[in-house]
N, C-alpha and C positions, 0 to 999 in steps of 0.2 A: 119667767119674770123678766121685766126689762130691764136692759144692762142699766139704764140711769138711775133703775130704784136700787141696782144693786152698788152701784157707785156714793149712793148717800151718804158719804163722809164729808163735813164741813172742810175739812185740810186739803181731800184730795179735787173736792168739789173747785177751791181754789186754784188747781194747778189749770195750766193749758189743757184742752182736750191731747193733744200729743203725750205729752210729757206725762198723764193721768194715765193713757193707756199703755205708755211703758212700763210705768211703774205697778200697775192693776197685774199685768202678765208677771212679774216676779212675787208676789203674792197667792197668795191661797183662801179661799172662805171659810170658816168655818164656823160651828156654834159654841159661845163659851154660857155655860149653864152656872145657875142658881146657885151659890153657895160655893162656887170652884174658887182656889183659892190663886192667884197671878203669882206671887211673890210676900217674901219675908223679907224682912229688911235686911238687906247684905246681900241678899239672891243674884249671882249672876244672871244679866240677861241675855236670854235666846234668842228671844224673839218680840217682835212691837206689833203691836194692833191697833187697828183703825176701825172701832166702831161702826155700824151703818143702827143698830138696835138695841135696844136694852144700855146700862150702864155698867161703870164699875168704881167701887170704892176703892175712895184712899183714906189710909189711918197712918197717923203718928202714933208710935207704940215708943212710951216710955221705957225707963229699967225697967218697971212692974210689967212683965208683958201679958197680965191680965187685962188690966188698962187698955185703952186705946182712945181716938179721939179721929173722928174723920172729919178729914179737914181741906174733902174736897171729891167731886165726882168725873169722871170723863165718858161722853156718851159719845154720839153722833159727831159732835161738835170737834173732837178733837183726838187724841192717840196716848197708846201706853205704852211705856219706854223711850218718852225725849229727853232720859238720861244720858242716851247716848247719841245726843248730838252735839256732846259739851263735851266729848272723850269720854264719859262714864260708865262702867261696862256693869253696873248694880243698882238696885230700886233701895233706897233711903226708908223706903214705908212698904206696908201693908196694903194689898191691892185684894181684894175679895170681890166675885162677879155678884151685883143684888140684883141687876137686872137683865135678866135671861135674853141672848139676840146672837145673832150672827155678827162678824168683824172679819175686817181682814188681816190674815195674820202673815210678815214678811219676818225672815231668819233674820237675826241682828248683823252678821255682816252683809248682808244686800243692803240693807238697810244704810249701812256706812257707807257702802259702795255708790247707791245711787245718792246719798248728799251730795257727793265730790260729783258725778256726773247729769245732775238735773241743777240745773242754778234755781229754777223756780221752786221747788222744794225746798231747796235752805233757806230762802227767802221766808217760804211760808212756814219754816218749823221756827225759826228767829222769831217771826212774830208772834207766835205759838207761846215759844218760852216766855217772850215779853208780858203777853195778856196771863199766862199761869203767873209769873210776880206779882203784875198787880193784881191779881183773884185771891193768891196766900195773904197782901198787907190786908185784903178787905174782911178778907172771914176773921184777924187777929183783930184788927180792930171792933169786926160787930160783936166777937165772943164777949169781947171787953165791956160795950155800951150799948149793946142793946137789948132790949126785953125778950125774954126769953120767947113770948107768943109771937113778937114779930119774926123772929131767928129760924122759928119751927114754920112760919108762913112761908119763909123765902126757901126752906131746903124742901119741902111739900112742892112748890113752882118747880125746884132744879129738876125734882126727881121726874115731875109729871113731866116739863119739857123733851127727858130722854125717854121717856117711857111710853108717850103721844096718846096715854089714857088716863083715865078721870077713876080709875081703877087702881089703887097701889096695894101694894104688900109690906108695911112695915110694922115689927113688932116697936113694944116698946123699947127692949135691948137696943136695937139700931138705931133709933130715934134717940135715944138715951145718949147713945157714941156720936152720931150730928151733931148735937147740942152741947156735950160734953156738960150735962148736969144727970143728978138723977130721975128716977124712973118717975119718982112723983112729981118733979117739975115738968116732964113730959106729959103726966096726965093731967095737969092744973092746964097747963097752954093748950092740948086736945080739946080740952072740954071748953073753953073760951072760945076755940075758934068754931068748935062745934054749937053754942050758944050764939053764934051771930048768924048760925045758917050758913057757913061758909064748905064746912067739910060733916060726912058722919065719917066717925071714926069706931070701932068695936072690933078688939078683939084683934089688933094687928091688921085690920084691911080700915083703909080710907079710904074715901069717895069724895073727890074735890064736886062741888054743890056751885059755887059759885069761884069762879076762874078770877075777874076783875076784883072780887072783894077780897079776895085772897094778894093777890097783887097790892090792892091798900091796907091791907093789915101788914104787909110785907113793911121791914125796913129798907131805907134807898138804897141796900148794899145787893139786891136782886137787879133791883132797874141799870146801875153802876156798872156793874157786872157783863151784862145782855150789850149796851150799851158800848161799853169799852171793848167786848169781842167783835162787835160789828164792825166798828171802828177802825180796828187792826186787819180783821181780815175780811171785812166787806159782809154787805148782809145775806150773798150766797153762801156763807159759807155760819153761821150765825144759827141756832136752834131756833129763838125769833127775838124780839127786839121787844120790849116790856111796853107798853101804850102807857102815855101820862098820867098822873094822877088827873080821877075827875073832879073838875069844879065841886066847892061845896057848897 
């Protein structure tokens, strides 16, 4: 396989060609599978990953730690564990892999060690953190005011963006924890967006049907989003960049 497909991480895609392949040799490949589970909250970390496939969730896990509320993905685009580029040696949240792929995975002190010794990298994880703040005020505010079918449009985009097929795997339980309502508010917004032609959905597999129309049943907080990551770290480095609403 070629080294550049294997390099397909948005963060590291931003660094120098040099400085990318120093840091690639302290690294290792591996595959993290379906349902592995990264971290509990409090979990020391070991080790940070850089995506090239598939995704991984994150959950805010109340006291009740039946509950849970995911309140945010990391695929290609970005890494796991830039807790510890702030001094923090533990993940706050629940990380569970939903999307099966290969990542690169580096020991947490290397990790510390090339901060201090690649200036491009700490550039590019700063901006990293940057774009993760304003990704948490957007999901608080869409949870707050927006319609539950646009909220399920725009996490349908995130997922298929890291997933790069028209093919997904979600039950209703995970969709349930996206949205943080119940299982039957996820089956009223399915069936809506499934009524406009945009996705079939049965039985925990979806099939995105229409990409653009999904995108405009989306609220602005997908385009926002896309958007603002490009921004900070340039559209190499960007899963893709949301096309305008069309004229009506």
């Amino acid at each position: 396989m070629p080294l550049d497909t294997l390099e397909a991480n948005g963060l590291l895609s931003a660094l120098p060609s040099v400085e990318r392949s120093e840091i690639l040799e302290r690294c290792e490949l591996v595959r993290l599978d379906f349902g592995e589970v990264l971290s509990e909250p409090g979990q020391p970390l070991r080790h940070v990953y850089f995506p090239i496939e598939g995704f991984i969730s994150q959950f805010a896990v109340p006291g009740d730690a039946h509950n849970a509320l995911e309140i945010g993905l990391i695929g290609s685009e970005g890494m796991y564990g830039v807790e510890l580029a702030l001094g923090v040696n533990e993940r706050p949240l629940r990380c569970v892999v939903h999307g099966a792929g290969r990542a690169w995975r580096m020991n947490a002190a290397d990790f510390r060690s090339a901060l201090n010794t690649f200036p491009a990298l700490r550039r590019v994880i700063d901006r990293y953190l940057c774009v993760l703040l304003t990704q948490l005020a957007q999901i608080a505010a869409c949870t707050r005011f927006h319609l539950v079918e646009e909220r399920l449009a725009r996490w349908l985009l995130m997922t298929q963006d890291r997933t790069e097929g028209d093919h997904l795997h979600l039950t209703h339980a995970v969709l349930a924890q996206m949205l943080g309502v119940r299982r039957s508010g996820v089956s009223t917004a399915a069936a809506a967006l499934q009524s406009r032609g945009l996705i079939n959905y049965s039985r925990g597999h979806i099939e995105i049907l229409d990409r653009h129309g999904l995108e405009e049943a989306s609220c602005e907080c997908y385009r926002a989003g896309q958007t603002a990551y490009a921004r900070m770290l340039g559209p190499r480095a960007a899963l893709r960049v949301a096309e305008p609403p069309r004229p009506i």
